[in-house]
Wavefront OBJ file of the C-alpha trace (Angstrom):
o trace
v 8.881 14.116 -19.259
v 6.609 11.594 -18.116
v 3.433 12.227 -15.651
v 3.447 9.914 -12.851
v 1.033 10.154 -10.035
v 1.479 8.702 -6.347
v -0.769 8.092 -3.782
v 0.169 8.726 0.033
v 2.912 10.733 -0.329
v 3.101 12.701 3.205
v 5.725 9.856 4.617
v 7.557 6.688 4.095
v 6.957 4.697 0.954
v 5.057 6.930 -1.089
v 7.188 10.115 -0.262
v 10.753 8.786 -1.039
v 9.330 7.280 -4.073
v 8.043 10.992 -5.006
v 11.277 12.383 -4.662
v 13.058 9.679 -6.064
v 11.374 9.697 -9.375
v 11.238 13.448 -9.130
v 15.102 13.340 -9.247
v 14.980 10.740 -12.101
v 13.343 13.284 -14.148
v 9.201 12.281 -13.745
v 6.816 14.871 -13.238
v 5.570 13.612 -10.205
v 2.082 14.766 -8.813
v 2.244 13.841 -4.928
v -0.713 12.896 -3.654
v -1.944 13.498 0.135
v -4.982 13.400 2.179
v -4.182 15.861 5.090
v -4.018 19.702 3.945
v -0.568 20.140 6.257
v 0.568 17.212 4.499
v 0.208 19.104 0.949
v 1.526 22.508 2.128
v 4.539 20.811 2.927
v 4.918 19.203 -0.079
v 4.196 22.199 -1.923
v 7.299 23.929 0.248
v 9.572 20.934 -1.090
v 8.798 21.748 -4.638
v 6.395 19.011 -5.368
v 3.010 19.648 -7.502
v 0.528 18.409 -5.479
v -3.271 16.581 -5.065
v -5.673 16.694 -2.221
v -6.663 13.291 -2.674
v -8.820 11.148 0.756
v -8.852 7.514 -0.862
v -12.250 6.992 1.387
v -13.643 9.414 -0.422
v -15.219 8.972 -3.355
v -15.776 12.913 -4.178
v -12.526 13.721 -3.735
v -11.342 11.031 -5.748
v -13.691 12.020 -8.738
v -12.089 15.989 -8.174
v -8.041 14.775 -7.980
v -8.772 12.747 -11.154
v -10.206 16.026 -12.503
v -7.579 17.970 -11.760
v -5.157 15.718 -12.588
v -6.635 15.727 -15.848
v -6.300 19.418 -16.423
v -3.344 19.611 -15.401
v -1.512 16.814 -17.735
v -3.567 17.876 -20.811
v -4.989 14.239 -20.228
v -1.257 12.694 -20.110
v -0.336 10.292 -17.653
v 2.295 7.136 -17.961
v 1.944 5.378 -14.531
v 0.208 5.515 -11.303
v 1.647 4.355 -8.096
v -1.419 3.250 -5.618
v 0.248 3.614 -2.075
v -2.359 5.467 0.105
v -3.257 3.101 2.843
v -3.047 2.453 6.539
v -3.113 -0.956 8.533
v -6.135 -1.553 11.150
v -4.765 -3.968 13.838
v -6.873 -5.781 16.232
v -8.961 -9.491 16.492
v -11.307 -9.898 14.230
v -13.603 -10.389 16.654
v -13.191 -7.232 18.215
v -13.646 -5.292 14.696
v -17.265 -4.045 13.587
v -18.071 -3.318 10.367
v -18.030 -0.431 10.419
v -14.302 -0.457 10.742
v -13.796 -3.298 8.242
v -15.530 -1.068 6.035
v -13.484 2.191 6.647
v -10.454 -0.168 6.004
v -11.559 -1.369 2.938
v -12.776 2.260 1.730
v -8.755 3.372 1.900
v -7.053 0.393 0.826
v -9.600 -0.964 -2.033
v -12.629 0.638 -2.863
v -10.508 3.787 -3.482
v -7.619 2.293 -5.215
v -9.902 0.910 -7.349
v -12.049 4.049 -8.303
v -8.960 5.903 -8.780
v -7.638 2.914 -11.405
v -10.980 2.890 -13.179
v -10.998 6.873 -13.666
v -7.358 6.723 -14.720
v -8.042 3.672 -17.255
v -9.313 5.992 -20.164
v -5.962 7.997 -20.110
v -3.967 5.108 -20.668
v -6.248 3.444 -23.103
v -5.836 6.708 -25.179
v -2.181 6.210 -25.790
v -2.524 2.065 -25.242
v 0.509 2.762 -22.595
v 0.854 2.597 -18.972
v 2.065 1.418 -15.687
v -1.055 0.875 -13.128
v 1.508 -0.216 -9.830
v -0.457 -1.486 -6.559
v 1.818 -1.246 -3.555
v 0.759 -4.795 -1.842
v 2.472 -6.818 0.992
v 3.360 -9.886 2.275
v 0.072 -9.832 3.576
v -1.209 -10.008 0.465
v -0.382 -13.559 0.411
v 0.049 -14.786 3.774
v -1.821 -13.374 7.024
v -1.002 -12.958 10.413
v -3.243 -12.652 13.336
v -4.440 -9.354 14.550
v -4.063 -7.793 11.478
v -7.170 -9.046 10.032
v -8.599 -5.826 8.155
v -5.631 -5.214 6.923
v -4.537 -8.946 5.528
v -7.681 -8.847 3.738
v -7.517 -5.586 2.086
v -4.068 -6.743 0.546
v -5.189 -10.055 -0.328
v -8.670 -8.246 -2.178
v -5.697 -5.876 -3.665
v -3.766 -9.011 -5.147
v -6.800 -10.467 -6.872
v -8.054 -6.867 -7.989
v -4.363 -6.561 -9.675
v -4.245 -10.236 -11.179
v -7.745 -9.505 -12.836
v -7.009 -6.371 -14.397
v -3.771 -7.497 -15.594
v -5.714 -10.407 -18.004
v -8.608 -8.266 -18.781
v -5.704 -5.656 -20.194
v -3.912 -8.411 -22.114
v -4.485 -7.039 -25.246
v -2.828 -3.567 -24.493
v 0.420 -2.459 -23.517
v -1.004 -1.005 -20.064
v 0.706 -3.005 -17.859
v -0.400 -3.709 -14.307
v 1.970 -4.905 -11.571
v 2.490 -5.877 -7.938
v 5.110 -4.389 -5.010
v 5.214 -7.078 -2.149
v 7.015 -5.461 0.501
v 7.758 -7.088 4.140
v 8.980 -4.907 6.823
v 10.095 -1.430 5.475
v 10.548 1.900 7.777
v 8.176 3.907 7.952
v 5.618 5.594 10.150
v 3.000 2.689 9.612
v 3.531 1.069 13.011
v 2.168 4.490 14.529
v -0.917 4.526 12.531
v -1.633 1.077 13.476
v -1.617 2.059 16.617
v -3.487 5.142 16.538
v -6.201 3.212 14.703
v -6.056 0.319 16.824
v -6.869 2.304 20.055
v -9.731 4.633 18.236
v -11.420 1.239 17.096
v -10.942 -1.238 19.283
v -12.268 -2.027 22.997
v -9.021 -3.122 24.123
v -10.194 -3.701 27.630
v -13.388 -5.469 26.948
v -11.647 -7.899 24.677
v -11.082 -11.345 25.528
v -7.353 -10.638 23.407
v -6.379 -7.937 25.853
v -3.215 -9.657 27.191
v -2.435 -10.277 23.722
v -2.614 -6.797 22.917
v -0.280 -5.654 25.540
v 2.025 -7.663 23.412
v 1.029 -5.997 20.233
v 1.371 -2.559 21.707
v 4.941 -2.908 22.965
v 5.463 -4.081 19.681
v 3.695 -0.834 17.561
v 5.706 1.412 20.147
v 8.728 0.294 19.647
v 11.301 2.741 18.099
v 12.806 1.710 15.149
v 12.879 -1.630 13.629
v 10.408 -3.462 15.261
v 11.122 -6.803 12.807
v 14.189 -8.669 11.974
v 15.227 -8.095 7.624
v 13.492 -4.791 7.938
v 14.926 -2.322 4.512
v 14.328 1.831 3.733
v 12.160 2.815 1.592
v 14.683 3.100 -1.181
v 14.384 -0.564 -1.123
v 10.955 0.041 -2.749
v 11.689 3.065 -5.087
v 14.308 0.440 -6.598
v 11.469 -1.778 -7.156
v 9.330 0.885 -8.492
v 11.635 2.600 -10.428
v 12.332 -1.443 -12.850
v 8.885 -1.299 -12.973
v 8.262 1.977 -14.506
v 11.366 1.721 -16.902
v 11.535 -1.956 -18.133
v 9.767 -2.846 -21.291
v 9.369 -6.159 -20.032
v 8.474 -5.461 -16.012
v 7.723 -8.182 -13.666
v 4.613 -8.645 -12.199
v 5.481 -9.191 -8.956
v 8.673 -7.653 -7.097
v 9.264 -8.703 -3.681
v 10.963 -6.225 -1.382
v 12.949 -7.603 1.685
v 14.226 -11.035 2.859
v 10.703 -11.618 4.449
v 8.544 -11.765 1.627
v 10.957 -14.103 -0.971
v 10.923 -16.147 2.270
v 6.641 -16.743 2.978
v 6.608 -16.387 -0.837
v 9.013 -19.899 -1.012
v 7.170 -21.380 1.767
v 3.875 -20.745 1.254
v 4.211 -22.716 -1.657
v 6.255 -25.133 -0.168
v 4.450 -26.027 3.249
v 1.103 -27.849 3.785
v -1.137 -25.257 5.025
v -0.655 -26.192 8.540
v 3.057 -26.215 9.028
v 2.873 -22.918 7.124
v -0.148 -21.664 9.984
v 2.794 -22.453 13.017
v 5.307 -20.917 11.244
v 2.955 -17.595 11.615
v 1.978 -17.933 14.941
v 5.269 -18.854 16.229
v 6.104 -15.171 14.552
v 3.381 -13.710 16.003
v 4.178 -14.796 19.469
v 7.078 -13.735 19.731
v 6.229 -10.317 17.946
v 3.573 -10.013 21.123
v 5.804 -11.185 24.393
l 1 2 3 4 5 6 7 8 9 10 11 12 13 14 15 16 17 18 19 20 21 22 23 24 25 26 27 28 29 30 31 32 33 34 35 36 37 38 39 40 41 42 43 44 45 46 47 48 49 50 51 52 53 54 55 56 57 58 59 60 61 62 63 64 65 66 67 68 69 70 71 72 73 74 75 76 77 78 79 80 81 82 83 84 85 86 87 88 89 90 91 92 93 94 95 96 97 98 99 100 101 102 103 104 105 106 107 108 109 110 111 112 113 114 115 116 117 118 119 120 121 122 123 124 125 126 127 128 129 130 131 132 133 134 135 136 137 138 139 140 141 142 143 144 145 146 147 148 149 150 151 152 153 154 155 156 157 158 159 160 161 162 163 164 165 166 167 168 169 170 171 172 173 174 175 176 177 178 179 180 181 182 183 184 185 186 187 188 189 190 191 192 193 194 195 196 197 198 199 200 201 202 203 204 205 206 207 208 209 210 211 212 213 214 215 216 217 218 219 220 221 222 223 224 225 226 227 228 229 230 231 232 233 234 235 236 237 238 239 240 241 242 243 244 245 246 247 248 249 250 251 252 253 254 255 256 257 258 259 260 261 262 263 264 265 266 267 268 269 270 271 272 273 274 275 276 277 278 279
């Protein structure tokens, strides 16, 4: 039975990956940063980690535990904590920037350097980063966020030639739109950190908040989760995985063209998507 630990497992991505590799036969170690979040899983069976990505002690104690708890075993880690901070650029401080990057990098990549040694002691494992479209391609008013992905894409295409010589493999999810409670966090975050009213983008956030409260789909191509866990599941079990799966119609799509299109062209294609995202 193989050890496989997930990050942000109270919803969406990360939980029906949990469950579906827990059915697959994994022993899956869901990973949450809210204590109601882990009491539930606990209540669906799962074993469970306390784990706040933007915190660097806890990280250091999950890894701990983790370690106990696997006799120092582990095949794969799935990195899928994160949340999405909309808003201008202009209208986001530091501060917030840095909170962003604290979740969606700086703990990703403590957690894979405290994992590393476990791997390199049976010269196996699967180290999978749950990226985005946005990893290679941005839109506007999602500015923390694009970054963090694209900081996520060249963290992952690093590792994987410094780990050449192994067979630790490292690879990338690219997911477009996929249901999931992320549109509510965005908003959430987007109100707690930005001055919507002061901004000189306040008419264009009216847009982008009809948009983030929209129920259901709020993007054409959008796929389940289990679109993902399909993904994930290749990766873990091929001996030869791919480095990059792309999830949804979406991200073959800006994949194609952002190779294909001068810069530009490939900038109005974006914006034309972005404007009508925010009517």
């Amino acid at each position: 039975m193989r050890n496989v630990l997930i990050t942000g497992c109270s919803s969406g991505i990360g939980y029906c990956v949990a469950k579906g590799l827990r059915e697959r036969g994994y022993q899956v170690f869901a990973s949450a940063r809210k204590s109601e979040d882990i009491k539930r899983l606990q209540a669906e069976g799962f074993k469970t980690l306390q784990l706040d990505l933007a915190d660097a002690h806890s990280v250091e104690a999950a890894v701990q535990e983790l370690l106990l708890r696997t006799n120092g075993e582990l095949y794969a880690v799935f990195h899928n904590g994160t949340y999405g901070q909309a808003g201008a650029l202009e209208d986001i401080s530091r501060h917030v920037l840095e909170e962003q990057f604290a979740t969606n990098v700086f703990g990703w990549h403590q957690l894979t350097n405290l994992l590393l040694p476990m791997f390199r002691q049976r010269n196996e494992g699967r180290i999978i980063y749950n990226s985005s479209l946005l990893g290679f391609v941005s839109l506007p008013f999602r500015g923390p966020y694009n970054a963090s992905k694209h900081a996520i894409e060249g963290l992952a295409d690093t590792l994987r030639l410094e780990l050449v010589d192994t067979d630790i493999k490292v690879i990338l999810i690219e997911p477009g739109p996929v249901t999931s409670l992320f549109r509510q966090n965005a908003l959430q975050s987007l109100r707690a950190n930005v001055n919507i009213e002061q901004s000189v983008h306040r008419l264009k956030y009216q847009g982008a908040i009809r948009r983030l409260e929209k129920p259901g789909p709020a993007a054409p191509f959008t796929l389940p989760p289990e679109a993902v866990l399909k993904k994930v599941i290749h990766a873990l079990e091929s001996p030869k995985p791919l480095i990059r799966y792309r999830v949804t119609f979406p991200s073959h799509l800006f994949w194609l063209l952002r190779r294909l299109l001068p810069t530009y062209w490939l900038d109005q294609v974006l914006l034309n998507i972005s404007r009508k995202e925010n009517r």
